[in-house]
C-alpha positions as CSV (number, residue, x, y, z in Angstrom):
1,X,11.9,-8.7,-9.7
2,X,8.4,-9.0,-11.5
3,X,6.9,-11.9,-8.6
4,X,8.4,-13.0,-5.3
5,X,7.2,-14.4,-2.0
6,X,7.7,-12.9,1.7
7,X,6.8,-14.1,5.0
8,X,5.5,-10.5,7.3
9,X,4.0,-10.7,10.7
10,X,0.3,-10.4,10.6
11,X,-0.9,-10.4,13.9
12,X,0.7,-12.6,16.3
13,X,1.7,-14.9,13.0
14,X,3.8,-15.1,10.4
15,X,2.4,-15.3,7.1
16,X,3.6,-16.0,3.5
17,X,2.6,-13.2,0.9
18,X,3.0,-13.6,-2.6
19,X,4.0,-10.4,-4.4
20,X,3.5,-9.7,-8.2
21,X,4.6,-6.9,-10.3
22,X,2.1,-5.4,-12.6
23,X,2.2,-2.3,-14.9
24,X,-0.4,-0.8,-16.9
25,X,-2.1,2.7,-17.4
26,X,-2.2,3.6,-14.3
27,X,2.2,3.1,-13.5
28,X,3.7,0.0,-11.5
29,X,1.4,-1.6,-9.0
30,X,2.3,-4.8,-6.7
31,X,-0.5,-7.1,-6.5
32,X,-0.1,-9.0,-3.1
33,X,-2.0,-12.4,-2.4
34,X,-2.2,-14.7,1.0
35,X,-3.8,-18.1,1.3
36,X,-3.5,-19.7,4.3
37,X,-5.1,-23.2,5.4
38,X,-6.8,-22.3,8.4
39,X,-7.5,-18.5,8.0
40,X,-9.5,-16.7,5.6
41,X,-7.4,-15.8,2.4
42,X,-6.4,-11.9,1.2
43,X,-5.6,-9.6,-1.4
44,X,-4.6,-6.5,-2.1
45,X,-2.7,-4.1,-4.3
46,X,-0.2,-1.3,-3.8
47,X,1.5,1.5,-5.6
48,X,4.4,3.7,-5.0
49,X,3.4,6.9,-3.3
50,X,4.1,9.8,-5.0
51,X,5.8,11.8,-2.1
52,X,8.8,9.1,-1.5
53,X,10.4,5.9,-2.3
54,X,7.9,4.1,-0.5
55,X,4.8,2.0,-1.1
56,X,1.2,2.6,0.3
57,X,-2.2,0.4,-0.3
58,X,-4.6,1.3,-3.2
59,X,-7.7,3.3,-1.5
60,X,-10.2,0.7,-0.7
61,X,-8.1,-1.8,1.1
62,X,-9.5,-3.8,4.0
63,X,-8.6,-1.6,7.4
64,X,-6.7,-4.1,9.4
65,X,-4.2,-4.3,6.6
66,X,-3.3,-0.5,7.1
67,X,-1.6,-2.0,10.0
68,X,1.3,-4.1,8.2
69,X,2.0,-1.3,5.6
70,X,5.2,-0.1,6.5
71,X,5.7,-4.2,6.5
72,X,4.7,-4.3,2.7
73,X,6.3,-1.6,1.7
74,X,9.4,-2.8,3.5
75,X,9.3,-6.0,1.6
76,X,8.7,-4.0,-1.8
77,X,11.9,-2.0,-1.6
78,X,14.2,-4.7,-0.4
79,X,13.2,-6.7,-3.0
80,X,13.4,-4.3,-6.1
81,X,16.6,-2.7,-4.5
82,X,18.5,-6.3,-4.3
């Protein structure tokens, strides 16, 4: 599935990600967006490590996003698996 939408704990909230699949040079990346009303809105992008199946952030990735990773990934490989 090339875009999709997923609501991961962030926090003590729930929040609804929107997930897009983009290829180019560099392989398959998933660029994931947030916007929320009241709290300050994110990005980021991530690309299937090398060693497994799974998903991990692009290097340079705001730190407190490190924390919902798994979560991300998680949501990645249900998604394309489906």
């Amino acid at each position: 599935m090339d875009q999709f939408s997923k609501q991961i704990a962030v926090g003590k909230e729930t929040r609804l990600l929107q997930f897009k699949r983009i290829k180019n040079a560099d392989g398959v990346k998933f660029f994931i967006t947030c916007g929320h009303l009241t709290k300050d809105a994110f990005s980021c992008s991530m690309k299937q490590n090398a060693y497994d199946a799974g998903w991990k952030l692009v290097p340079g990735s705001q730190r407190w996003l490190y924390e919902i990773e798994g979560a991300l990934s998680d949501a990645i490989l249900q998604t394309t698996l489906s």
